[in-house]
C-alpha positions in Angstrom: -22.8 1.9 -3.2 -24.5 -1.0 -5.4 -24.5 1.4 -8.1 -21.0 2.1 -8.2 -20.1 -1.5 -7.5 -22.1 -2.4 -11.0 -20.2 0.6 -12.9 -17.2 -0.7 -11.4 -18.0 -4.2 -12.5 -18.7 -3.0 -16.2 -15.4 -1.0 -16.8 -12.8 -2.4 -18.8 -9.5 -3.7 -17.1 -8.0 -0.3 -18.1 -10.9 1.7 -16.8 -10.2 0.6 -13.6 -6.1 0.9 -13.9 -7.3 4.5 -15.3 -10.0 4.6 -12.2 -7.5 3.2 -9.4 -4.2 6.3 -10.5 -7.3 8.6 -10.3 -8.3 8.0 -7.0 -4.4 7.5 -5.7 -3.5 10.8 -7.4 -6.6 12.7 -5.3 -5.7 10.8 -1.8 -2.1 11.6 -2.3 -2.6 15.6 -2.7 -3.6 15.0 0.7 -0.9 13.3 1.8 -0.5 14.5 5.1 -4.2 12.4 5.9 -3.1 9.4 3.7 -0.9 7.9 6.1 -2.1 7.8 9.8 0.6 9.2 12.5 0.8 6.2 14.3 1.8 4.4 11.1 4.1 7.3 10.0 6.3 6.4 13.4 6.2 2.9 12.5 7.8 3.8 9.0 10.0 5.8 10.9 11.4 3.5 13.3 11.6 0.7 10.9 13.8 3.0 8.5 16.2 3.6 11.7 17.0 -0.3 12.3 17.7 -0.5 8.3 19.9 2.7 9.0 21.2 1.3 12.1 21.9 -2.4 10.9 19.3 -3.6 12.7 17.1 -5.1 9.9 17.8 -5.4 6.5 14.3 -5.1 4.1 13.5 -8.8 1.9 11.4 -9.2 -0.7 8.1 -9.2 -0.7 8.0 -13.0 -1.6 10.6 -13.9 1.0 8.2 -12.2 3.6 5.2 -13.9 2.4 7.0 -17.9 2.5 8.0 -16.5 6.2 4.7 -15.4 7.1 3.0 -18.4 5.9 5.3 -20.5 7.9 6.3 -22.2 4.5 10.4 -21.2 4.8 
């Protein structure tokens, strides 16, 4: 692992962009692994209390001001 962490350290910015869709693009052909079933529910019921007027999704920034107490 130290010797990856080096190479990793000496790429470019867009080496590791290039690097980072490599690596995405091989865990997503396996999709079905990528996400774990307990977290695919999750997804799932979240999506039904959007569908069901339960919730309504924010923005990421919104989220992170209520998270951190700061809104």
């Amino acid at each position: 692992m130290p010797m990856m962490k080096d190479a990793i350290n000496k790429m470019t910015v867009e080496e590791k962009f290039s690097t980072m869709d490599y690596i995405w693009a091989s865990l997503s052909a396996d999709s079905d692994r990528l996400i774990p079933a307990w977290h695919e529910r999750e997804l799932k019921a979240a999506e039904a209390r959007v569908v069901a007027g339960i919730e309504r999704p924010i923005l990421w920034a919104a989220a992170k001001m209520i998270l951190q107490g700061t809104r």
